[in-house]
MDTraj code that builds the backbone (N, CA, C; nanometers):
import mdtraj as md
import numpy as np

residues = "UNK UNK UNK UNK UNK UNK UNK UNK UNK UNK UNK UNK UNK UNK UNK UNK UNK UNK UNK UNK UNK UNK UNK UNK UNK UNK UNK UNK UNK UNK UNK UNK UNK UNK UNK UNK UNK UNK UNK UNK UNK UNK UNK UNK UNK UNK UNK UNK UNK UNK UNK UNK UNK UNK UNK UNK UNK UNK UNK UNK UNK UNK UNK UNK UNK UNK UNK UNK UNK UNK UNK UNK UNK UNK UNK UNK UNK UNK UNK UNK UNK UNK UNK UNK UNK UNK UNK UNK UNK UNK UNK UNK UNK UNK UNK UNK UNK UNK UNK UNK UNK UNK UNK UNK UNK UNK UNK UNK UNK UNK UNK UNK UNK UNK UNK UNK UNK UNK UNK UNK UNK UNK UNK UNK UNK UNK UNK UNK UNK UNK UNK UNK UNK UNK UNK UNK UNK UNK UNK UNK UNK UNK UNK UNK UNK UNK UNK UNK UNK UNK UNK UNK UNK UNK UNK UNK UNK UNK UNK UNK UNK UNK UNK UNK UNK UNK UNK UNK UNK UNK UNK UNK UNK UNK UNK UNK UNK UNK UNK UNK UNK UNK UNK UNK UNK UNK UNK UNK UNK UNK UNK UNK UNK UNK".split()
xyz = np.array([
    [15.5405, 11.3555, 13.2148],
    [15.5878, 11.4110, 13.0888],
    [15.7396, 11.4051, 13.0836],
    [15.8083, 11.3632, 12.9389],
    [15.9437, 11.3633, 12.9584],
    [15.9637, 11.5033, 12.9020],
    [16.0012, 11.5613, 12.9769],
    [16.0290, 11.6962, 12.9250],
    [16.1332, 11.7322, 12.9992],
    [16.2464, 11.8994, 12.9514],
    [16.2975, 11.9341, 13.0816],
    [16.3351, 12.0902, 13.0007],
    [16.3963, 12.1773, 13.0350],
    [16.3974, 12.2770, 13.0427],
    [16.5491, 12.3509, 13.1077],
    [16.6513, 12.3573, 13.0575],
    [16.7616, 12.4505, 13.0800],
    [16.7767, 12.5787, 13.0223],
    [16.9282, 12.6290, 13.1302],
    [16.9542, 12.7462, 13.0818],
    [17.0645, 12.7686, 13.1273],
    [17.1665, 12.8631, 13.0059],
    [17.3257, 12.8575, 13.0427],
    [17.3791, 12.9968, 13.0117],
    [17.4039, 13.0593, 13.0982],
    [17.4803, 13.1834, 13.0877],
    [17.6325, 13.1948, 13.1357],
    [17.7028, 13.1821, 13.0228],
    [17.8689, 13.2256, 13.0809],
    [17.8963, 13.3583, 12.9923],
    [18.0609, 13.3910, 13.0085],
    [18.0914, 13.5083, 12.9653],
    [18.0931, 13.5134, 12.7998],
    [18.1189, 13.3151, 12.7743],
    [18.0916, 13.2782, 12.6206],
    [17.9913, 13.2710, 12.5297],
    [17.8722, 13.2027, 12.5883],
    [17.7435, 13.2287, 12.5762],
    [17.6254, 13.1916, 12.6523],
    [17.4868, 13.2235, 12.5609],
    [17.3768, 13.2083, 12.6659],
    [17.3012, 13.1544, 12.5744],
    [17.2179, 13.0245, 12.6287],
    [17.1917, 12.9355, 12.5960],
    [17.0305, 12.9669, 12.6647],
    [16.9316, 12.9410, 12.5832],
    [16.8122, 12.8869, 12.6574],
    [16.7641, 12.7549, 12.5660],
    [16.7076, 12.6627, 12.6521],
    [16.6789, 12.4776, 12.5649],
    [16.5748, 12.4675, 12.6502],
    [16.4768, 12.3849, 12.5912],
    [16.3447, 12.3367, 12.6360],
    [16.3114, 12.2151, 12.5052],
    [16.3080, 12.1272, 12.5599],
    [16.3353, 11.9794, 12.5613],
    [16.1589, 11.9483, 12.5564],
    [16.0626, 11.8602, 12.4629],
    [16.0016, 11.7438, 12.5145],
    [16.0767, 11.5924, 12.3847],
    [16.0403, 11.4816, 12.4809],
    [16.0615, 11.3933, 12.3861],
    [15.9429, 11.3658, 12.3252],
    [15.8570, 11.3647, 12.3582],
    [15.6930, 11.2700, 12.3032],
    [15.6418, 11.3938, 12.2781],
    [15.7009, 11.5158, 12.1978],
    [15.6122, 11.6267, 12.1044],
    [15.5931, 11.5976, 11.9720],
    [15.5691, 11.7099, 11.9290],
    [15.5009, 11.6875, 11.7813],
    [15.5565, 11.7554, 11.6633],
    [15.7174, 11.7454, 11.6969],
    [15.7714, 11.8135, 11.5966],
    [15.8178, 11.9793, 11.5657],
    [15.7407, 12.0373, 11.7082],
    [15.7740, 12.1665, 11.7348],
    [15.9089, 12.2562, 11.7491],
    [15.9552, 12.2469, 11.6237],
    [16.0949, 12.3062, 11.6165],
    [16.1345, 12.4443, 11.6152],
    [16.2071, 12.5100, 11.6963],
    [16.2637, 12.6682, 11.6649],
    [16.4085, 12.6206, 11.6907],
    [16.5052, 12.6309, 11.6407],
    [16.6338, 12.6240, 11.6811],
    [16.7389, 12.7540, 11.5977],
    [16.7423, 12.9082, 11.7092],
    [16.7948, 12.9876, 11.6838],
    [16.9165, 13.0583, 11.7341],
    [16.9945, 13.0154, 11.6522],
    [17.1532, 13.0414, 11.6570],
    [17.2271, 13.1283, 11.5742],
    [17.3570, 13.1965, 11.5499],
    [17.4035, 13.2217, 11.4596],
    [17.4850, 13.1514, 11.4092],
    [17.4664, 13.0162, 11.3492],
    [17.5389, 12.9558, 11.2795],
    [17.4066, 12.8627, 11.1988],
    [17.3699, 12.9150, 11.1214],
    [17.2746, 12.8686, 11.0104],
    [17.2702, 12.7026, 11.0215],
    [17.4054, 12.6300, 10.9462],
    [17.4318, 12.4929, 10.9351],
    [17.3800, 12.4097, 11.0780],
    [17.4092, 12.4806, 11.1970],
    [17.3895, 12.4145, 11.3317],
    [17.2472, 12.4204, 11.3608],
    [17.1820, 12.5228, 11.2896],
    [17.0603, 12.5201, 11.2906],
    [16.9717, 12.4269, 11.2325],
    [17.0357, 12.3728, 11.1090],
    [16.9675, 12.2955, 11.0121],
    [16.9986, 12.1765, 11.0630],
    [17.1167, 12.1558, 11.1006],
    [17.1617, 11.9927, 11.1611],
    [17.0911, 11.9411, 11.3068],
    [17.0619, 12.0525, 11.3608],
    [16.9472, 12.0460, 11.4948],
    [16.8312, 12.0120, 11.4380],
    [16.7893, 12.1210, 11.3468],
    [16.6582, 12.0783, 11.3213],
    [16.6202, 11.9385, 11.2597],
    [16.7116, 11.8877, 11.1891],
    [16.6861, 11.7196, 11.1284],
    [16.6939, 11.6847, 11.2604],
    [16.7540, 11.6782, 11.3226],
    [16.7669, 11.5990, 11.4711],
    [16.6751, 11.5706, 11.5219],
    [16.6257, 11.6927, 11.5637],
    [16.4435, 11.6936, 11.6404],
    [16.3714, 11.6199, 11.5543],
    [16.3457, 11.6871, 11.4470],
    [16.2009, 11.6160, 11.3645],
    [16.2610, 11.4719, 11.3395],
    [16.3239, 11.4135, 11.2884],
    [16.3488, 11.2655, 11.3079],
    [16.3230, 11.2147, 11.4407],
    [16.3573, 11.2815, 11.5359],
    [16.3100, 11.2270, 11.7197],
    [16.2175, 11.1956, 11.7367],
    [16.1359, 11.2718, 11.6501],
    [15.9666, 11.3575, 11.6719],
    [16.0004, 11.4137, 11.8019],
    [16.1255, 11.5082, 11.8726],
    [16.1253, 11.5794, 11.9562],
    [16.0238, 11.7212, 11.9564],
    [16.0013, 11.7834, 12.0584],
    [15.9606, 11.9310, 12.0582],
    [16.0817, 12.0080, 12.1321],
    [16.1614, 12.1054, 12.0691],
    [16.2605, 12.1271, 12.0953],
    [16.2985, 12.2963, 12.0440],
    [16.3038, 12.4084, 12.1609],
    [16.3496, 12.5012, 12.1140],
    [16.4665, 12.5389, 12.1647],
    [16.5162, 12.6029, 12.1200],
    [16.6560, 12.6713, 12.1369],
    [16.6843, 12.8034, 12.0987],
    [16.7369, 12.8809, 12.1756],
    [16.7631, 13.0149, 12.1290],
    [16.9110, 13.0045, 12.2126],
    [17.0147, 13.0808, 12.1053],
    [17.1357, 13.0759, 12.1835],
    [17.2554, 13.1696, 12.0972],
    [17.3468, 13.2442, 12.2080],
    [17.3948, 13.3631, 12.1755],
    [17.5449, 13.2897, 12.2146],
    [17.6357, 13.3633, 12.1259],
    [17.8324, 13.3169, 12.2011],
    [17.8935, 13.4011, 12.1093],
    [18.0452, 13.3807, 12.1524],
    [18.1122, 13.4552, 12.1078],
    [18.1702, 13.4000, 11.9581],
    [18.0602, 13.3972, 11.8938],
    [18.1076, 13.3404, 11.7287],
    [18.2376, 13.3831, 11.6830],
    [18.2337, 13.5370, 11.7218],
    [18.3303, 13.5924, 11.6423],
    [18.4803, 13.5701, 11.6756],
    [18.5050, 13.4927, 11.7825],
    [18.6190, 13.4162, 11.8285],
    [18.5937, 13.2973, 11.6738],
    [18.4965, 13.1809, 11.7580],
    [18.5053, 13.0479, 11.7223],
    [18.3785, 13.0338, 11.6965],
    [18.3426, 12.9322, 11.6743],
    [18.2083, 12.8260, 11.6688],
    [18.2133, 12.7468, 11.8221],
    [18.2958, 12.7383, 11.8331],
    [18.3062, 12.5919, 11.8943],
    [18.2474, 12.6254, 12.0568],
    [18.2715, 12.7082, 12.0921],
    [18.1871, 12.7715, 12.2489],
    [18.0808, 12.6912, 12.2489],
    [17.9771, 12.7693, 12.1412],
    [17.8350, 12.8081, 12.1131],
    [17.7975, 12.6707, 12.1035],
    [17.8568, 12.5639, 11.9966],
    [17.8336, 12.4350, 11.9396],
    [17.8492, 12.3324, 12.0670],
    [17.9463, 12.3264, 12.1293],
    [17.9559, 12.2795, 12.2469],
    [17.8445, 12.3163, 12.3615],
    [17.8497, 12.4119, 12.3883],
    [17.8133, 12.4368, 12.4949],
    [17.6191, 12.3915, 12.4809],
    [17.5840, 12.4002, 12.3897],
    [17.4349, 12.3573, 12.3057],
    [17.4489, 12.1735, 12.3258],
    [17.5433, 12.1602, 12.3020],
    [17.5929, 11.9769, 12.3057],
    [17.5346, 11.9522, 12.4768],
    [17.6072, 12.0385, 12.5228],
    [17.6025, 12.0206, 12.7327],
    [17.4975, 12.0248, 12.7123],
    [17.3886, 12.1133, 12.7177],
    [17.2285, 12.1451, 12.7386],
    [17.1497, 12.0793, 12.7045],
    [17.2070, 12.0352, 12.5323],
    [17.1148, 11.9093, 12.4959],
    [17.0990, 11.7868, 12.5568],
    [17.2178, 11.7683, 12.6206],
    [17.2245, 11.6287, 12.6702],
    [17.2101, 11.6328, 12.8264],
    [17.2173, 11.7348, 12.8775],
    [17.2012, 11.7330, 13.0453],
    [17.0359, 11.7423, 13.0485],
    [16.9461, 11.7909, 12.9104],
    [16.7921, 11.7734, 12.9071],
    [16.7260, 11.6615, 12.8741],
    [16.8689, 11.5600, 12.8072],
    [16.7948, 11.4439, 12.7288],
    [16.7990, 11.3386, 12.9053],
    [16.8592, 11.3791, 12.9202],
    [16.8890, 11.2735, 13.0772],
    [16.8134, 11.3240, 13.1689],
    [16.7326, 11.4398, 13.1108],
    [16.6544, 11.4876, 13.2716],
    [16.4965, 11.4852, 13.2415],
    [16.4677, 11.4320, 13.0998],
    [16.3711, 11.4260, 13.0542],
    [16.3792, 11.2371, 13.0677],
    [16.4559, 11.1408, 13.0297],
    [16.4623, 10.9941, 13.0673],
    [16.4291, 10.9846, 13.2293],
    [16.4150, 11.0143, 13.2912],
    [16.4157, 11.0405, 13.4465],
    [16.4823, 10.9026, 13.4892],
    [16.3741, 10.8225, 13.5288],
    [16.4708, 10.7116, 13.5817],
    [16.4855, 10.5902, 13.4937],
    [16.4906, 10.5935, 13.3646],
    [16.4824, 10.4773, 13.2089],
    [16.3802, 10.4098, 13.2262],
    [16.3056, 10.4377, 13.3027],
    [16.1830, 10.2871, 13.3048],
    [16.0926, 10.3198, 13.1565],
    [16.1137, 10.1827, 13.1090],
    [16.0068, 10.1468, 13.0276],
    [16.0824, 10.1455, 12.9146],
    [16.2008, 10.2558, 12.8623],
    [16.2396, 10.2808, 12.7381],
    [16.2842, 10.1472, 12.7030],
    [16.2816, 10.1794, 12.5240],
    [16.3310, 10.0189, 12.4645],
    [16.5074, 10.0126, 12.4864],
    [16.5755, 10.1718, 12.5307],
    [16.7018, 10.1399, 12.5525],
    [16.8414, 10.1195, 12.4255],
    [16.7839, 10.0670, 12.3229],
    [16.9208, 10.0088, 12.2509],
    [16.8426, 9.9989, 12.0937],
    [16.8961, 10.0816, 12.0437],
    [16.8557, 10.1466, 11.8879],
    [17.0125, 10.1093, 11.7778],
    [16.9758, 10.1009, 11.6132],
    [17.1113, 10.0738, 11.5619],
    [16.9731, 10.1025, 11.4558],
    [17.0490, 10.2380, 11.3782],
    [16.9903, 10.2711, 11.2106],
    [17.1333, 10.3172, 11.1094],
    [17.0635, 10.2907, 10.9744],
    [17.1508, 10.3290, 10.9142],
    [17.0282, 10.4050, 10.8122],
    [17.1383, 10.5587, 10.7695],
    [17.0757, 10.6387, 10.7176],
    [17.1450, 10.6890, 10.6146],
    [17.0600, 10.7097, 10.5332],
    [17.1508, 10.7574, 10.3657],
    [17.1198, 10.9351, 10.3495],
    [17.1799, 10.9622, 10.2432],
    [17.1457, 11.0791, 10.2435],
    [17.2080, 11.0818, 10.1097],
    [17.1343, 11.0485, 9.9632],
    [17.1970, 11.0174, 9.8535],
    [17.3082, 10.9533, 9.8533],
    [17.4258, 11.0277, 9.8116],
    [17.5591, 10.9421, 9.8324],
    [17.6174, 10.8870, 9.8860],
    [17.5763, 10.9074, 10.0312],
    [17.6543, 10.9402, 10.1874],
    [17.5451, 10.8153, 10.2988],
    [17.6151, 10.7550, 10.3150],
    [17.6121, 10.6407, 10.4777],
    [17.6537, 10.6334, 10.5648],
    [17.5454, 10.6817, 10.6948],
    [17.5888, 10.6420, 10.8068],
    [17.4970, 10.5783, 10.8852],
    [17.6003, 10.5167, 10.9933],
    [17.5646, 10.4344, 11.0780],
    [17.5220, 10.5138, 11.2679],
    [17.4410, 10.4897, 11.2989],
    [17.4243, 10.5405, 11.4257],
    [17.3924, 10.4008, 11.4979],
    [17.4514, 10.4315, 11.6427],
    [17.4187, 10.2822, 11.7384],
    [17.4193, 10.3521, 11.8447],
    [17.2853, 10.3404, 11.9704],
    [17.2812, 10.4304, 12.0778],
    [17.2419, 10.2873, 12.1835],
    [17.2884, 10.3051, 12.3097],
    [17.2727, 10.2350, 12.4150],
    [17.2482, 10.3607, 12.5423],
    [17.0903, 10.3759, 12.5934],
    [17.1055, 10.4343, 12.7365],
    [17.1210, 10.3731, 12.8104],
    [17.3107, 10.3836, 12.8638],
    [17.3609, 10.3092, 12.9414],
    [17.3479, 10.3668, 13.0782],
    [17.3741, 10.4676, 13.0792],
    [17.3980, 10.5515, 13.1657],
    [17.5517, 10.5341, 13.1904],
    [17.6249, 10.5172, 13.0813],
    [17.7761, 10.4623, 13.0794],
    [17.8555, 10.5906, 12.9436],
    [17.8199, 10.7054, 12.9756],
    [17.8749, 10.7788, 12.8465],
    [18.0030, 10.7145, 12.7744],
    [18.0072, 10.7014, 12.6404],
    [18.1244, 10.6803, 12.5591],
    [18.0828, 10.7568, 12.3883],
    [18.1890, 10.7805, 12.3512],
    [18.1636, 10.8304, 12.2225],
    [18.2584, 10.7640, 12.1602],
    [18.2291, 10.7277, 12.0069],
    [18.3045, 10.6581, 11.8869],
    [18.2385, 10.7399, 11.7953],
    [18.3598, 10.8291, 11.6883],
    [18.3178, 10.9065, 11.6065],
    [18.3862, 10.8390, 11.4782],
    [18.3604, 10.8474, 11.3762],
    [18.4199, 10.8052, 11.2708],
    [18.3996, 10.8725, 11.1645],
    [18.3941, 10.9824, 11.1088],
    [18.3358, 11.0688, 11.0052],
    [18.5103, 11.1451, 10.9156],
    [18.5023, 11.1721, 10.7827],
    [18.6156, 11.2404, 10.7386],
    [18.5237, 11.3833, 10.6686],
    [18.5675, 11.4420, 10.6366],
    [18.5353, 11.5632, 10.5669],
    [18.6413, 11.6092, 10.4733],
    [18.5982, 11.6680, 10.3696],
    [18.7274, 11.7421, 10.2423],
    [18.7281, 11.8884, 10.3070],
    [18.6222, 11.9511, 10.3467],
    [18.6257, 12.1049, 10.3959],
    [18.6266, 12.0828, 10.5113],
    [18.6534, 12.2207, 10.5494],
    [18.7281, 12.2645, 10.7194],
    [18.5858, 12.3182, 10.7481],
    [18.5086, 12.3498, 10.6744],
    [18.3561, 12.4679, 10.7024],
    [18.2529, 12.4777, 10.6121],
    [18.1062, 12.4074, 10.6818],
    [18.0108, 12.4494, 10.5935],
    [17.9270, 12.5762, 10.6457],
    [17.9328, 12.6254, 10.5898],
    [17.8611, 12.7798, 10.6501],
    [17.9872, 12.8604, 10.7288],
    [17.9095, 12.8579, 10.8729],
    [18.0078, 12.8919, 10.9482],
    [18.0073, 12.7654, 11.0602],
    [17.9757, 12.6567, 11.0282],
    [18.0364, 12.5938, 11.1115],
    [18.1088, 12.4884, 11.0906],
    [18.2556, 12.5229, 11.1785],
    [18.3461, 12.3992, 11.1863],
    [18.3197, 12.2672, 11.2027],
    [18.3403, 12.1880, 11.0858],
    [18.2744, 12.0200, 11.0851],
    [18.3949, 11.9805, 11.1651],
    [18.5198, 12.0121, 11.2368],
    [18.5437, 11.9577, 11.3708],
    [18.4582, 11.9156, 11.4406],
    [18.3982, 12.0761, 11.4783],
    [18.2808, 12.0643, 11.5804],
    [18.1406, 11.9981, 11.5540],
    [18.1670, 11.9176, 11.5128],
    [18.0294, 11.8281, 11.4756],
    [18.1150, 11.7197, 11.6407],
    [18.2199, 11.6995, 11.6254],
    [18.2527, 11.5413, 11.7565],
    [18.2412, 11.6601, 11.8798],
    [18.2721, 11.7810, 11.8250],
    [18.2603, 11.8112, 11.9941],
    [18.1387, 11.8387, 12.0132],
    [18.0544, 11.8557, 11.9459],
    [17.8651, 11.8571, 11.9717],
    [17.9005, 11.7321, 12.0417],
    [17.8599, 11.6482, 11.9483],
    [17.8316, 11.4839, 12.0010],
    [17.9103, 11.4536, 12.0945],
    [18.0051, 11.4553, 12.1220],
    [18.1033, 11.4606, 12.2407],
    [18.0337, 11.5017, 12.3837],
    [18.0120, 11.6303, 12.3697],
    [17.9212, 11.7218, 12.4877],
    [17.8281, 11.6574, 12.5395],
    [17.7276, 11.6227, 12.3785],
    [17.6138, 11.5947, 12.3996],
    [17.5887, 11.3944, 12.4710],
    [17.6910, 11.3387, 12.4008],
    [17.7108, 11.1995, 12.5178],
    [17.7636, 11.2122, 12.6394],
    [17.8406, 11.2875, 12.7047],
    [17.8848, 11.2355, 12.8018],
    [17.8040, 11.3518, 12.9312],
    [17.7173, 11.4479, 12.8786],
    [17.6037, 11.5341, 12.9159],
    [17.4286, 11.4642, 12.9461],
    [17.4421, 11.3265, 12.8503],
    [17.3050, 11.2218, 12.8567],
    [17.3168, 11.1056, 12.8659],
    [17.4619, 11.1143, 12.8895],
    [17.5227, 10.9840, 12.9639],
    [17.4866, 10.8778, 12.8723],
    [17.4899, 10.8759, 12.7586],
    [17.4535, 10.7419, 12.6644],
    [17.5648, 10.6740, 12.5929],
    [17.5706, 10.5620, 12.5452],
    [17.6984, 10.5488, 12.4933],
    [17.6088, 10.5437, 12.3371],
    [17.6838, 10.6109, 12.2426],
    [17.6944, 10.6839, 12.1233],
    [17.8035, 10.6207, 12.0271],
    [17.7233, 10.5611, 11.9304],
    [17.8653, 10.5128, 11.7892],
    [17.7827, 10.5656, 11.6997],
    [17.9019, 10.6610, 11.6057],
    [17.8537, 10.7245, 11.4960],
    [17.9401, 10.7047, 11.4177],
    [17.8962, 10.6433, 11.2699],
    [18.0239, 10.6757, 11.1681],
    [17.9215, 10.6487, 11.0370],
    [18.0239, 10.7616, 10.9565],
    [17.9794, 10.8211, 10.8217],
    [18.0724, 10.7307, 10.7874],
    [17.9882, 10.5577, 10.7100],
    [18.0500, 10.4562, 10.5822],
    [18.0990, 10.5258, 10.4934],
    [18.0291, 10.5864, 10.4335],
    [18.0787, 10.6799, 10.2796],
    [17.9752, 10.7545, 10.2298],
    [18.0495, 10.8258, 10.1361],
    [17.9988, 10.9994, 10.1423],
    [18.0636, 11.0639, 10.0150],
    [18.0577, 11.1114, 9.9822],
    [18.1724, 11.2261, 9.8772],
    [18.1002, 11.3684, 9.9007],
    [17.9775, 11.4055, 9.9702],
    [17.9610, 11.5619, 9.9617],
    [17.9308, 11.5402, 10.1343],
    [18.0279, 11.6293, 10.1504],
    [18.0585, 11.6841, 10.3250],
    [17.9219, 11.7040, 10.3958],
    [17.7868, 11.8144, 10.2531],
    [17.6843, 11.8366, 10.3670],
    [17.5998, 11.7334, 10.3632],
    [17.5768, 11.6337, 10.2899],
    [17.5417, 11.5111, 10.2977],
    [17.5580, 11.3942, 10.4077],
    [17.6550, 11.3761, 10.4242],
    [17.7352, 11.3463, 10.5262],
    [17.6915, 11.3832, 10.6988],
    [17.7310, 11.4974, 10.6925],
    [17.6724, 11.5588, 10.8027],
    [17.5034, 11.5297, 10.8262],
    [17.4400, 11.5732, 10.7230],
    [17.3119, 11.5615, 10.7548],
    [17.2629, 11.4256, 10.7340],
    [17.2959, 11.3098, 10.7040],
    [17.2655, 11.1664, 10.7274],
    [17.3283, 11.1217, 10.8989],
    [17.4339, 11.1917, 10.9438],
    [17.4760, 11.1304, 11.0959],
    [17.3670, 11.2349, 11.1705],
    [17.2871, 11.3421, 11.1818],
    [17.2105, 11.3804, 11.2144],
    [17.0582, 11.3857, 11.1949],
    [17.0258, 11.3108, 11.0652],
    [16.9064, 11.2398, 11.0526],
    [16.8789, 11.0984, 11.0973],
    [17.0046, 11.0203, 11.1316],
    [17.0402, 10.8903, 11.1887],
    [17.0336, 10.9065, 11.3354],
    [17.1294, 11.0324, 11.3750],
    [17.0864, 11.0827, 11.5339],
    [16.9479, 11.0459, 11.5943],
    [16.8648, 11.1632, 11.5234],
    [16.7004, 11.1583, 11.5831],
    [16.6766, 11.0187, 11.5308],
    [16.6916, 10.9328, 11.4418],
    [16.5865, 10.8127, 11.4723],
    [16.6153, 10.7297, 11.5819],
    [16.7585, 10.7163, 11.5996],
    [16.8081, 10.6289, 11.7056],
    [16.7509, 10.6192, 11.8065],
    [16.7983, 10.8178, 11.8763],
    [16.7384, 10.8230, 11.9594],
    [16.5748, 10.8162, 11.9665],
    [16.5312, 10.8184, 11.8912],
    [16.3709, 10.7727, 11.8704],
    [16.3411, 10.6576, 11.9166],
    [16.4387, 10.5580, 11.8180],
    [16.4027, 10.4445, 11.9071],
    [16.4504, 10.4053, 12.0467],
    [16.4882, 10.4323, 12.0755],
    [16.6064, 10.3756, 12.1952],
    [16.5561, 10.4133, 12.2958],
    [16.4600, 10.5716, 12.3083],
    [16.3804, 10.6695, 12.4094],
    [16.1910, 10.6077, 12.4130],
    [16.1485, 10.5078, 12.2783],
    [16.0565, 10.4592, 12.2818],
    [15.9660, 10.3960, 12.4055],
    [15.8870, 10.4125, 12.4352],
    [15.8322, 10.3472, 12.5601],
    [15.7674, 10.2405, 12.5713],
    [15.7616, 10.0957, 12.6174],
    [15.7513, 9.9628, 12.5661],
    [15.6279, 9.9302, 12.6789],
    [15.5700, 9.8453, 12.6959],
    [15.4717, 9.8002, 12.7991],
    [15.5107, 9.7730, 12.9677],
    [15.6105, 9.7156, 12.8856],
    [15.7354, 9.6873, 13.0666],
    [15.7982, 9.7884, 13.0982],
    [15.7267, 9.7834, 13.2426],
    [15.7155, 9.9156, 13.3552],
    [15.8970, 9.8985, 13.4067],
    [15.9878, 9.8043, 13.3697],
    [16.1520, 9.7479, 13.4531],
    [16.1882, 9.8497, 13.3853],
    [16.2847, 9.9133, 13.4591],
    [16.4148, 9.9611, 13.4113],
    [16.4856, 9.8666, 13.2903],
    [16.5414, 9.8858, 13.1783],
    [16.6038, 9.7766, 13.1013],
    [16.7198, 9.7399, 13.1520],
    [16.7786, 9.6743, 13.2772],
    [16.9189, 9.6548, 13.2895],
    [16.8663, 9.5355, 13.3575],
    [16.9717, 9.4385, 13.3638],
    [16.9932, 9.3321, 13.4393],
    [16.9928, 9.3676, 13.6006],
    [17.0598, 9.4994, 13.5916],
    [17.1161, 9.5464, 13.7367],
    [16.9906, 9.6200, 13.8102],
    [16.9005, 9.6576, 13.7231],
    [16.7604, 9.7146, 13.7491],
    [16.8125, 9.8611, 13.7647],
    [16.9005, 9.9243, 13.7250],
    [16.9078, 10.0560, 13.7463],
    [17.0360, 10.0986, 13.5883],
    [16.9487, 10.2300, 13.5773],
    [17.0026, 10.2859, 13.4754],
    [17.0515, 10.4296, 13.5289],
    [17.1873, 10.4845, 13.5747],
    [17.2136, 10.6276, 13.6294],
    [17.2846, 10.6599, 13.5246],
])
top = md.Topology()
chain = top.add_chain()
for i, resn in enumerate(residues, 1):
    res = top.add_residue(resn, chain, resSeq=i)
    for name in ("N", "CA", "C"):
        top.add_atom(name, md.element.get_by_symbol(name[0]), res)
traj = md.Trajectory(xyz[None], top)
């Protein structure tokens, strides 16, 4: 089973994540930041992940703890649920609309983390969360699942649009890219994916 199961307690926050990839859509993702909730949840159900989350921080500072630190967990589960890459198809590229708004997602499990962000925004905040912290999610969350990650919002004119097409583009990618193919090889030339 690709599954995995963390948990993160600092003085900032506390995190519990439980990860499958090959579920059925089983979403709880409970936070206090509404928007992060909704942008998770497209995530999963586009994955077809099973994915809960419950998670506490010091909002009333920042966002950015809580948002981050959810980025680490997600991605130290997405790499512990790939175990050793065998079989996956590896290398995904969608583009996703969201009425006005285009983006592009391109995922490689390299086991080579890199991030390329490309997104603008007119607001500083939808809800309560800082659309900064949308690169430091993705940020966390690549170099935490070790994948190399290109994301960019083509064009857009409404911010939550935007957002929620690079996170409905997220889960398919990784959908495909985590897919499981007939061939039992690791996908690398080098025969190993770390």
């Amino acid at each position: 089973m690709r599954e995995a199961t963390y948990s993160r307690n600092t003085t900032e926050t506390k995190i519990d994540l439980t990860l499958s990839l090959d579920g059925n859509q089983k979403i709880m993702v409970d936070t206090p930041i509404p928007f992060l909730n909704h942008l998770l949840d497209l995530m999963a159900f586009y994955a077809g992940f099973d994915l809960s989350i419950t998670a506490t921080g010091d909002t009333e500072i920042d966002d950015h703890h809580l948002v981050e630190d959810i980025g680490i967990l997600l991605g130290k589960s997405v790499n512990k649920a790939l175990g050793n890459k065998q079989s996956i198809t590896r290398f995904s590229a969608v583009y996703i609309p969201m009425d006005e708004s285009l983006s592009r997602i391109v995922v490689d499990v390299s086991g080579r983390p890199y991030l390329m962000y490309n997104a603008t925004y007119k607001r500083d905040v939808i809800g309560s969360l800082s659309l900064e912290n949308i690169n430091e999610f993705l940020y966390a969350f690549t170099m935490n699942s070790k994948l190399t990650l290109h994301v960019e919002n083509l064009y857009g004119k409404n911010d939550h649009h935007k957002a929620e097409s690079i996170f409905k583009g997220l889960g398919r990618a990784l959908k495909k890219a985590f897919k499981e193919t007939n061939n039992k090889a690791v996908p690398s030339t080098k025969g190993l994916i770390e």
